[in-house]
C-alpha positions in Angstrom: 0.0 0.0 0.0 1.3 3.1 -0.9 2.4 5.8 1.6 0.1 9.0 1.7 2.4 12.4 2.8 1.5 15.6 4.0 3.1 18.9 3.2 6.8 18.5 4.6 6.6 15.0 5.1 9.0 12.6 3.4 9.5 9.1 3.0 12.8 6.5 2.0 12.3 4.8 -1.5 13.7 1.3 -0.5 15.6 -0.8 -3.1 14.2 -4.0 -1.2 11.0 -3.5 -1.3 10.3 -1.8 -4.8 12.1 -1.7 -8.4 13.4 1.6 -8.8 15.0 1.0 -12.0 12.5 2.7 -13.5 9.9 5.4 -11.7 6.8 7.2 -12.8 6.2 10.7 -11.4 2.6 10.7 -12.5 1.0 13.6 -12.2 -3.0 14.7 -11.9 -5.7 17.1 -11.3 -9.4 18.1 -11.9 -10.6 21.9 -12.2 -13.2 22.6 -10.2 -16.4 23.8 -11.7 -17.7 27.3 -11.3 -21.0 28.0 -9.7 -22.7 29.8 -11.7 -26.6 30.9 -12.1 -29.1 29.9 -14.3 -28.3 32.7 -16.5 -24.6 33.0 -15.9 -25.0 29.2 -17.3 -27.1 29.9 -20.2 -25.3 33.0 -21.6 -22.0 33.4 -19.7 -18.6 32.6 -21.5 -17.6 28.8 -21.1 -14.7 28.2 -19.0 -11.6 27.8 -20.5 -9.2 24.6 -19.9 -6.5 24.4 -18.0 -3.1 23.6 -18.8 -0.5 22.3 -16.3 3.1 21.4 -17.3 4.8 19.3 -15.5 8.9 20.5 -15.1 12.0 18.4 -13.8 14.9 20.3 -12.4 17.8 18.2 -12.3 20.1 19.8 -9.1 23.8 19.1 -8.3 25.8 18.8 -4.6 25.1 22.2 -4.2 21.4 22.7 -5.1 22.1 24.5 -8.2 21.3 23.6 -12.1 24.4 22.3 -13.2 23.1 23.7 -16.6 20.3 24.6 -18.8 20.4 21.4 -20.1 19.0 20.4 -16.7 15.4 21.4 -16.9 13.0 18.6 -18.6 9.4 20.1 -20.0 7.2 20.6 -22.3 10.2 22.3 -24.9 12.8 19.8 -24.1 10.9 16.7 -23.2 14.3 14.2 -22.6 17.2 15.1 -20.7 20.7 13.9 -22.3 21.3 11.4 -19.9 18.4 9.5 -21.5 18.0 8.5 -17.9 14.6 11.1 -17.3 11.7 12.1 -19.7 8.2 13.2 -19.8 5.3 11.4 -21.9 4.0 14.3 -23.6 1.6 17.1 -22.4 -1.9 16.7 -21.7 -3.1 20.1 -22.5 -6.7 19.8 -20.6 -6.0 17.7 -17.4 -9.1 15.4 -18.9 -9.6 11.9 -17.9 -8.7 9.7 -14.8 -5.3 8.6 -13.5 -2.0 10.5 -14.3 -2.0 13.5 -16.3 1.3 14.3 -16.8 4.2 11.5 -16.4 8.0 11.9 -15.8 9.9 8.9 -16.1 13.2 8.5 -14.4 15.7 6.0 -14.1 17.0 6.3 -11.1 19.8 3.8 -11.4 20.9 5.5 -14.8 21.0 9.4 -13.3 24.3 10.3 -13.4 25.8 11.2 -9.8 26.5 14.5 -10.6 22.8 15.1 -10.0 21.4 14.8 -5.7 18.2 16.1 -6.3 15.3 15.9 -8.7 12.8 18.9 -8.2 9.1 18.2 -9.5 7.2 21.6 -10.4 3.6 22.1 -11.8 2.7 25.6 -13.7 -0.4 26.9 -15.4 0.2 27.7 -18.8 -0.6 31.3 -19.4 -2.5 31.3 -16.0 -2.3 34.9 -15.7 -3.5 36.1 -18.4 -6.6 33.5 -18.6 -6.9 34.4 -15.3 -6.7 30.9 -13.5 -4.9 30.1 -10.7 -4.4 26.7 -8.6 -7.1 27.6 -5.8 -9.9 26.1 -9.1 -7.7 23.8 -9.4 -9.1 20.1 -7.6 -7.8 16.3 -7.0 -4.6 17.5 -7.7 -1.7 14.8 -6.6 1.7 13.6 -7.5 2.8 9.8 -6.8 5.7 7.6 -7.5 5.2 3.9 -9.0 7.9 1.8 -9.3 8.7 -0.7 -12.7 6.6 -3.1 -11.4 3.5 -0.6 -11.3 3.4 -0.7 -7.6 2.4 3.2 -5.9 5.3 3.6 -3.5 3.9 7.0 -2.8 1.6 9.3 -2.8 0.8 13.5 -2.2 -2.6 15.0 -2.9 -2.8 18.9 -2.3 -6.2 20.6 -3.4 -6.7 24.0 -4.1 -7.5 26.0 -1.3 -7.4 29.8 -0.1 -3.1 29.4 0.0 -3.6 28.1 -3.7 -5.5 31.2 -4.4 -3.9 33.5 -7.1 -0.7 31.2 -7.3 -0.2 29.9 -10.6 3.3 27.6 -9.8 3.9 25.1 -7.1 7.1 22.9 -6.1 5.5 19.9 -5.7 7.9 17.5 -4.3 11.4 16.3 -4.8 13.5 12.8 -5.1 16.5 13.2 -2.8 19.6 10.8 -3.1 19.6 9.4 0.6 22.7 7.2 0.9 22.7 4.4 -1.3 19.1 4.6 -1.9 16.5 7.7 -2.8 14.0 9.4 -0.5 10.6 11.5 -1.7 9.5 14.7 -0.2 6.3 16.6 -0.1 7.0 20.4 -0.7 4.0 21.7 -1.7 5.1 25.6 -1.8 3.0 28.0 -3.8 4.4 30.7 -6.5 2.4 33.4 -7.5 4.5 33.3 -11.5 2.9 31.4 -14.3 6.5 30.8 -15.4 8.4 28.2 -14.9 12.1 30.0 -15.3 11.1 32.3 -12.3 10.7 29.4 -10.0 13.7 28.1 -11.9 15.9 31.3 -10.9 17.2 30.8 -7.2 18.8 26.7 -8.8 20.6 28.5 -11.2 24.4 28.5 -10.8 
């Protein structure tokens, strides 16, 4: 059974118990539906879709990008090491299960790199006015190669979401010989990814 964190919590990823030669970041969410009247339904505008990318920052010894090669998303789906990639992007968040997927091999990531830094941004969020406080059912887990859930982090939007458009969602830390997950969960007010990506860079 998979482990369910909280905000600051985090959790070993054992090499015993689970295959970690190959991990799914899987990503989801819902967007909450606006209440609206009867004729706010029948003759307002229809609300427009979301769309959440899913970014990877790949960080060194000392916290920093080592360089701008590091950063996996929608632009630059695979990094060189051929050891971390996303699917694709789902532009509309539609469906059930994952919505966005990073694979990584942990086995494969190069030891130059100690942390792996999961972010979510709305794409264009400002100026479609959206923000992650409509934004609902919104988790990220790890699965192991053997499509086991190892674990799990659900965060909702909720009056701390409200006009923030960005969130570090959790990272994968290199804990010894092994790798440990941690639930972030830390709000930015940007719809851009590079502004969150600005304090990693060397």
């Amino acid at each position: 059974m998979a482990v369910s964190l909280r905000k600051g919590q985090g959790v070993s990823l054992r090499k015993e118990e689970n295959d970690l030669s190959q991990v799914t970041i899987g990503l989801g969410w819902d967007v909450a539906e606006e209440k609206r009247g009867f004729l706010g339904s029948l003759f307002g505008a229809r609300q427009e879709e979301y769309d959440l990318d899913a970014i990877a920052f790949l960080l060194g010894a000392d916290g920093k990008l080592p360089g701008p090669e590091d950063v996996v998303f929608y632009n630059a789906q695979r990094h060189a090491s051929g050891a971390l990639w996303l699917t694709g992007d789902n532009r509309t968040g539609a469906g059930d299960g994952d919505d966005e997927q990073i694979i990584v091999r942990l086995d494969q990531l190069p030891g130059k790199y100690e942390r792996i830094l999961f972010v979510v941004s709305i794409y264009e969020g400002k100026s479609k006015r959206q923000d992650l406080g409509k934004v609902a059912n919104a988790f990220i887990r790890a699965v192991d190669n053997r499509n086991k859930e190892m674990v799990r982090f659900d965060i909702s939007g909720d009056a701390s979401m409200a006009g923030r458009c960005s969130l570090t969602f959790a990272e994968v830390v290199r804990d010894g010989g092994g790798w440990k997950f941690n639930a972030i969960g830390t709000p930015h007010e940007t719809d851009r990814f590079v502004d969150v990506m600005r304090p990693y860079m060397s």
